[in-house]
Each structure stands twice: as C-alpha cells, then as structure tokens.
C-alpha positions in Angstrom: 3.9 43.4 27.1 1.5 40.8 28.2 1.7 38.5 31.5 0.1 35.2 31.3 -1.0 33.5 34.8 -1.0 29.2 34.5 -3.8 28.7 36.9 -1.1 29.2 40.1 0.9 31.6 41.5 3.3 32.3 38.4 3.4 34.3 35.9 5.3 34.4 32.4 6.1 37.3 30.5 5.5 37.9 26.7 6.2 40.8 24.3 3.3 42.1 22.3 3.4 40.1 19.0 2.0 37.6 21.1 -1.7 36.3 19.9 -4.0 34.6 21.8 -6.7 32.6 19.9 -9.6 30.8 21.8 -8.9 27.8 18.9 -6.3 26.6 17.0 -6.6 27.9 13.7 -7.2 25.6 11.0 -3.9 24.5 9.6 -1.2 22.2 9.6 0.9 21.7 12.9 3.4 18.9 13.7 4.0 18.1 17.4 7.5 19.2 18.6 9.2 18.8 22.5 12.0 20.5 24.1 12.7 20.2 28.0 12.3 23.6 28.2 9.0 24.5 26.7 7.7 20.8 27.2 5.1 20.3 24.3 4.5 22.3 21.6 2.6 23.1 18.2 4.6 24.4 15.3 3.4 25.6 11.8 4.1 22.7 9.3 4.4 22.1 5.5 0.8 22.7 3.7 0.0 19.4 2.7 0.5 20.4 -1.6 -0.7 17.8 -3.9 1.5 18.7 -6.6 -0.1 15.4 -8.8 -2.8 17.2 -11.3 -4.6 14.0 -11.7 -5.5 11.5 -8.5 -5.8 8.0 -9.7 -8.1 5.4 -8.2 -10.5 5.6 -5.7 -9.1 8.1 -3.1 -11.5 11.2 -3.6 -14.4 9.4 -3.0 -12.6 7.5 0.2 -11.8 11.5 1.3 -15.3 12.1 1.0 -16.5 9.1 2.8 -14.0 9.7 5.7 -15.2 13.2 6.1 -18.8 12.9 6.1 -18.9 10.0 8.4 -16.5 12.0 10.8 -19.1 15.2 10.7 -21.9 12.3 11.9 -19.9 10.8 14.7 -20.1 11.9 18.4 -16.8 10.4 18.8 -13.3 10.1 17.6 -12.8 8.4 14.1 -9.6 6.3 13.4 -8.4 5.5 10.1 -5.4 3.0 9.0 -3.9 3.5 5.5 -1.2 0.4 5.1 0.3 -1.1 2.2 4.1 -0.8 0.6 5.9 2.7 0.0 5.0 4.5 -3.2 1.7 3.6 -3.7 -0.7 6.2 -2.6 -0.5 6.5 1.5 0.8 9.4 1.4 -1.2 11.1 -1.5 -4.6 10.0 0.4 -3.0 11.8 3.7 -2.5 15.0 2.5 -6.2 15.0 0.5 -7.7 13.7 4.0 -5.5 16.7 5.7 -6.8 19.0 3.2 -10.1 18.5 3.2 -10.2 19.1 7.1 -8.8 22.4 6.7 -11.2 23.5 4.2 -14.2 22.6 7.3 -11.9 24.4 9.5 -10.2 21.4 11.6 -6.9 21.7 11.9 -4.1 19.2 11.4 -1.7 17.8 13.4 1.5 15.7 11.9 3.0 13.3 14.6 5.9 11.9 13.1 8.1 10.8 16.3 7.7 8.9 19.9 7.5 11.3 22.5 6.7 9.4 26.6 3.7 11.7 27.2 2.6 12.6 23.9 -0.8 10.8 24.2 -1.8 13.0 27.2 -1.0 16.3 25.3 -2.9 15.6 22.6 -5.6 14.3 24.4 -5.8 18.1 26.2 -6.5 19.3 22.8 -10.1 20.0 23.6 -11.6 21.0 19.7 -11.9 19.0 16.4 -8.6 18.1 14.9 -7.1 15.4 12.8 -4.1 14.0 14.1 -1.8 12.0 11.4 0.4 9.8 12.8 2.3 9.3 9.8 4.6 5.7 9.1 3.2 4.9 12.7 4.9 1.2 12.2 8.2 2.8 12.4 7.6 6.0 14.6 5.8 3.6 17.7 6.0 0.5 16.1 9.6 -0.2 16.8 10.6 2.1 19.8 11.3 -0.3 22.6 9.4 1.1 25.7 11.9 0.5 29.1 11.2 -2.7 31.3 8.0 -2.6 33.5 6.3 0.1 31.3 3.8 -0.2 28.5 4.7 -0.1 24.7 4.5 3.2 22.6 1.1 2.1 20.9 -0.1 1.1 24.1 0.2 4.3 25.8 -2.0 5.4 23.0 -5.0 2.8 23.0 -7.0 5.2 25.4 -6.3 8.3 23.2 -7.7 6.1 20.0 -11.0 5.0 22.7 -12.1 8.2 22.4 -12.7 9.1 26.5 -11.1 12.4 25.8 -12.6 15.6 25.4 -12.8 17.2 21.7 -13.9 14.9 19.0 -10.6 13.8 16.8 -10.0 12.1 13.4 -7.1 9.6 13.9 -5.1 8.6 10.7 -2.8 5.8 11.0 0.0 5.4 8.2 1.8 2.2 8.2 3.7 0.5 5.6 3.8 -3.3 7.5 1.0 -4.3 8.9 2.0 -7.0 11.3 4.3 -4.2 13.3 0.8 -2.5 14.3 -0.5 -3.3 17.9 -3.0 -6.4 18.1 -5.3 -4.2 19.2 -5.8 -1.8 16.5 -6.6 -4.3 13.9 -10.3 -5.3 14.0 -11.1 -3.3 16.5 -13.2 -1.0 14.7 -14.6 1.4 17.8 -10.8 2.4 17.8 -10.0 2.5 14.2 -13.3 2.5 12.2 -12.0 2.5 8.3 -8.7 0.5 6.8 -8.0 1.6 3.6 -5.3 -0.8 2.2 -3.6 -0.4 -1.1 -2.4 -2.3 -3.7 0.1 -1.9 -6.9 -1.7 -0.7 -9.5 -2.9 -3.0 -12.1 -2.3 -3.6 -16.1 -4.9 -1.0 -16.7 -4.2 1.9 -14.0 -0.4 1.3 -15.3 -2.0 2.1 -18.8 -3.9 5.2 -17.8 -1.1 6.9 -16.3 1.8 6.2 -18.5 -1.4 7.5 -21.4 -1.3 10.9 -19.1 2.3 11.0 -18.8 4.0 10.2 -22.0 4.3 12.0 -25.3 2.5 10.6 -28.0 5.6 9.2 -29.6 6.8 7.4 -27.1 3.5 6.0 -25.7 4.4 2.4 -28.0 6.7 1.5 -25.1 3.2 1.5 -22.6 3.0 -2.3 -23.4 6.6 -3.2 -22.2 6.2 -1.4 -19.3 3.0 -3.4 -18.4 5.0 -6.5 -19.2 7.3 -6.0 -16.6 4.7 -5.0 -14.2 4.0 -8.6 -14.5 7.5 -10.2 -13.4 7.7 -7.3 -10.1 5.8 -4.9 -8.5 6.0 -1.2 -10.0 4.3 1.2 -7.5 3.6 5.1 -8.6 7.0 5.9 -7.5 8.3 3.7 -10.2 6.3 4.9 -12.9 6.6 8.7 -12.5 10.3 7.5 -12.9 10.2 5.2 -15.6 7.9 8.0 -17.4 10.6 10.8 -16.9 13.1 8.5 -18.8 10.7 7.5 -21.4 10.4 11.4 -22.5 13.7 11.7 -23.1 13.5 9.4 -25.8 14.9 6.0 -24.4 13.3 2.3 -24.9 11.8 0.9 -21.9 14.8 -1.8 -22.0 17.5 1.1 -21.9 15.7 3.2 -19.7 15.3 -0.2 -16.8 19.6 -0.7 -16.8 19.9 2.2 -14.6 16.9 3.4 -13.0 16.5 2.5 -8.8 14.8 -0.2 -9.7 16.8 -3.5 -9.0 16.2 -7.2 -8.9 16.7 -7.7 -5.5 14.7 -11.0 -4.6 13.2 -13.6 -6.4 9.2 -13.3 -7.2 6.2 -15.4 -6.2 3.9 -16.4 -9.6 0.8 -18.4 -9.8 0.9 -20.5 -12.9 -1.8 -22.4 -14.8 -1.6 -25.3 -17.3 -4.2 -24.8 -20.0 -5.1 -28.0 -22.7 -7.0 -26.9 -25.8 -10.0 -29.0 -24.4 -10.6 -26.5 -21.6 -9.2 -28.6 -18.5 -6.3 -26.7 -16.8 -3.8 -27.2 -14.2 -2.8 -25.1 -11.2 0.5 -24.3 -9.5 0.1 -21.4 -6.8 2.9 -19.2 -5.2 6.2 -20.4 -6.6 9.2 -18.8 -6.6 11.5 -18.3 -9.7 13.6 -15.5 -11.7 11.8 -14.5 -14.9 15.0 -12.3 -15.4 17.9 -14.2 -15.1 18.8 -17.4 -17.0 18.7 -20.0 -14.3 17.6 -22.6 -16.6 14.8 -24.9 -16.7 12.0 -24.8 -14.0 10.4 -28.4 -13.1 7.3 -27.7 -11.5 4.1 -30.1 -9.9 0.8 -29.8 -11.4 -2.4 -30.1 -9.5 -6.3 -30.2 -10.8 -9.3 -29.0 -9.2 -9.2 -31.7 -6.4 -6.0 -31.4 -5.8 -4.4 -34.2 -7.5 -0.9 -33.8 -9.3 -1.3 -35.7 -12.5 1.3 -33.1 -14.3 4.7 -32.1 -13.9 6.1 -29.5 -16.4 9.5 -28.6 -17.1 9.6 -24.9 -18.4 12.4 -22.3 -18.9 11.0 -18.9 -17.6 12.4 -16.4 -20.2 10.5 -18.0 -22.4 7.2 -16.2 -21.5 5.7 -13.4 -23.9 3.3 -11.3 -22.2 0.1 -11.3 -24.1 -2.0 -8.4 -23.5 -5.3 -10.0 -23.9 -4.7 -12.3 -21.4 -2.9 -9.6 -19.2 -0.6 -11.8 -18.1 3.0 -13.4 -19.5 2.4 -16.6 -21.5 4.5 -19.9 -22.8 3.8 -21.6 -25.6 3.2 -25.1 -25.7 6.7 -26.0 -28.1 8.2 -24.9 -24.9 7.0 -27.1 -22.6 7.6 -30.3 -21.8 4.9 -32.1 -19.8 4.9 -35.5 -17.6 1.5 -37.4 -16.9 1.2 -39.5 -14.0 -2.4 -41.3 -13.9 -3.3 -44.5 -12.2 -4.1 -47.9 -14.6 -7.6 -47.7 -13.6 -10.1 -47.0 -16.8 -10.6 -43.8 -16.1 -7.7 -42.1 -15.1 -6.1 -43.8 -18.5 -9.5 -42.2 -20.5 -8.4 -38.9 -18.6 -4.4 -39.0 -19.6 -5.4 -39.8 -23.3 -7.8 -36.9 -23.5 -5.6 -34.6 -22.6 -2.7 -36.1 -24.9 -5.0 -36.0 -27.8 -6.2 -31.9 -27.0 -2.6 -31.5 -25.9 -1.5 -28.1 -24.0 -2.4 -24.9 -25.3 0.1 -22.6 -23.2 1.2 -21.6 -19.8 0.0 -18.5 -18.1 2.0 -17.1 -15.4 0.9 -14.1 -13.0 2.6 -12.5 -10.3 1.4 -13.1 -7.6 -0.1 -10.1 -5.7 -0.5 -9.5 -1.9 -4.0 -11.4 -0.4 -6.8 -9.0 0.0 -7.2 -8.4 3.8 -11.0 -7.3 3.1 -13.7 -9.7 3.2 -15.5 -10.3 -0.3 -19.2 -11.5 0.6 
C-alpha cells in the first residue's frame, strides 16, 4: 500500500503497483479528462512510420526543428498546414519521434477541454505537445458568451511564461480557421512548415518506388491527371495499389475515392511561334467532362486583351516536356482585337504571319504563403 498526501490534509490510498517517477518518461501520452480524476496522462499509440522511404524535405525540417529547440531558452511553436494527405501527419510523428529519442516526451492533444491550457502549463519538464488538426479540435468549438475562444485560452500557454521549456506543434488543414494571432507572430509560433501537392517529378519518384516494372508505363498518365486535379500521397499509395494488380490508369480512376467533385482553376498561356505569348490566370473549367467550347479573354504583358480564344478543353495532350497539358493550334480558334493605329495593325499582322504555336494549360496550385526574396 502506499498513501499519497496532496499538499493538505488528505490523503489517497494506492495499492503497490503504483510507481512514482520524478519525470515523465519519454513517450507518447495523449491528454484525457474525466470528472472524477480531472486531468490525466495516458500511454498513447507509438508514433510508427510505417512508409520505408520519406519523400521531400521533411528529415532535414525534423532536424532543424530539433536543434533549434535544444538552443532556445523558451518554448518553440511550430504550424504544419496545408490539405489532408499530404505529409502533416508523416512530419508529426518524425518530429514526435525524434523527441523521444532525446528523452522528451510527447503529448497528443486531440480535443477541447475548458482548463486544458492550465494543466499543461503545470507540466514543469521538456515536452512536445502536438495539438493535432488544431483547426477543427479549437478552431470551431464555440466558447459560451462572455468567455474567451478555445485558441484564446491558449495564447499564454504558446508565450511561453510557464515553467518547463515546450515544443508546440500546430496541425491544421485550413489556415484561415487559426487565431489571428498565431499567424505571424513568430515569438509564439517560430517555424510554419506549409505543404504542397507533390509535383510532376515527386509524382514520378514515388510511383518509380511503388510500381512493378511492368506496369511503371502507366507513370505518365498518372502525371497527366495530376495536372487537371490535385493528387496528394493518399491518392497515389491508392492509385499504386490498383496499378499492381494489373489495371490501366483509366480503369483503375472509374472506381477509386477519387471523384470529380468541383470544377478546377487553370492558368493558361497563348504561345505564337514568334515567341510573344498571351496570358489568362485562374479560370475555371472541366477538363473531364464535355461541356463544349471554352471562349476565353487574352491579355499581354501590360495587360491589354488583344486575343480571345475559343478552345474545347478535352482537347489537351499533356506533354511531358512541357510538364503541363497542351492544345494544338488546329484546335484553336483565335480573335484579334487591335486598334487602326500603325502599330497595333504592324502588331496583329506579326502575329497572324507567326500564327499560334499551342496552348498550355496548368492547374493552378495554391499561392505560396512564404516570402521569396
């Protein structure tokens, strides 16, 4: 038997397997609550990476999360956003797992709990402390009128006032749903890792490691569609698995989870065999379907719109030197409209006389919230 004292008068009462340790030990935990026992810690999942390849740039990120936390005299936040399926989730449990190998323990929080801030900040030792799709779990729990919001309750926790250094990780999947206050505010949340779809040649790289050699011709089809919708790493360990059993790409898409649900945003350009070219960002059309012809508005590097062009959309080809899906010129009927001044008529019969070389459509991929100096 062991008795416990609080710090007061009372007393609880334990049988012997009870252990006492003067720190956590360095696992994973996730946060639990019942109204008996209040808060508590219980054992969670290991964090296995069952991938045997990581693609990308997430070891070295690991790495550079780590050592920066060792340097700090503080807490460390990190936000990992972008859509489902491509990566969050991986880079967690690598982040989690490298903790436990320098003996900090990890602690899942993966639901709104009023009070949870002030237990963990009691946690006096280094720990990470995941707070995983933190969009959904605080993001849309509506706090009761007069009182502050889940993530607000947690702003002082992220400050770093409390005692025991802690490595916050933030998952989130949309971005806006995260408090104002967390985004560029780097004392709270000093790294934010976003991540994209993987491109034509990551798509490449990991359908090379997961297909069998014979059925590695359908790589390019699968990179063509890549280029009409977004395929995260979900997608492709599924449209892999199919591919192995011996199916086409085009067999294999009719009844996977993978469905055409909206329409896609492309940015197109108008190229003449004389070099000029003609622009046409985000616009919205169905490169699946047969909708019929697409009349779109041209514009040149000052923004003028000499060109329309009337198009039908399943006429692209994707060309793989060009990594993106192309429409020959047979295809496309153009409209000038230049002024009668000298010029602008010299301009329209140059461009008559190169006439159009193709049309190269890309989808268009999420802006990149980094700054590129």
């Amino acid at each position: 038997m062991k008795a416990i004292n609080r710090g007061d008068n009372t007393y609880d009462i334990f049988d012997d397997t009870m252990q006492v340790f003067e720190k956590l030990p360095a696992q994973s935990y996730v946060v639990r609550f019942s109204e008996i026992r209040g808060f508590f810690l219980e054992k969670y999942n290991d964090m296995e990476i069952k991938e045997p390849k990581v693609y990308g740039v997430h070891t070295e990120k690991v790495n550079k999360v780590m050592n920066m936390f060792e340097r700090q005299d503080r807490n460390l936040g990190v936000i990992l956003s972008g859509d489902k399926g491509i990566g969050k989730s991986l880079f967690a449990k690598m982040l989690s797992n490298a903790a436990i190998k320098r003996e900090i323990p990890m602690i899942v929080v993966d639901r709104y709990i009023p009070g949870i801030a002030s237990y963990i900040e009691d946690i006096e030792q280094e720990v990470m402390v995941l707070f995983d799709e933190f969009d959904k779990t605080f993001g849309e729990v509506k706090s009761k009128a007069g009182e502050a919001s889940p993530q607000t309750n947690l702003l002082s926790l992220f400050d770093g006032l409390s005692s025991g250094k802690k490595l916050f990780v933030v998952t989130c999947n949309e971005l806006y749903k995260l408090n104002e206050y967390l985004i560029n505010r780097p004392g709270r949340f000093h790294y934010h890792f976003r991540f994209e779809y993987p491109s034509a040649n990551e798509i490449r790289e990991y359908l090379t490691d997961k297909l069998q050699q014979e059925y590695q011709k359908e790589i390019d089809n699968v990179i063509s569609f890549s280029n009409k919708i977004s395929l995260n790493y979900d997608c492709l360990r599924a449209i892999a698995t199919e591919l192995n059993t011996g199916l086409t790409f085009c067999d294999a898409i009719k009844d996977l989870n993978i469905v055409n649900t909206e329409q896609q945003s492309y940015n197109l350009m108008l190229r003449f065999k004389n070099g000029v070219s003609f622009k046409a960002k985000d616009i919205s059309m169905d490169m699946f379907g047969d909708d019929g012809d697409k009349n779109v508005y041209m514009y040149d590097n000052k923004g003028r719109n000499n060109v329309d062009i009337t198009f039908n959309p399943c006429n692209a080809v994707y060309d793989t030197g060009k990594f993106a899906h192309v429409i020959p010129a047979d295809a496309i009927k153009v409209e000038y409209y230049f002024g009668d001044s000298e010029d602008e008529k010299a301009m329209e019969t140059a461009l008559k006389d190169a006439g159009v070389e193709c049309l190269v459509i890309n989808r268009k991929v999420s802006r990149n919230i980094h700054y590129n100096v």
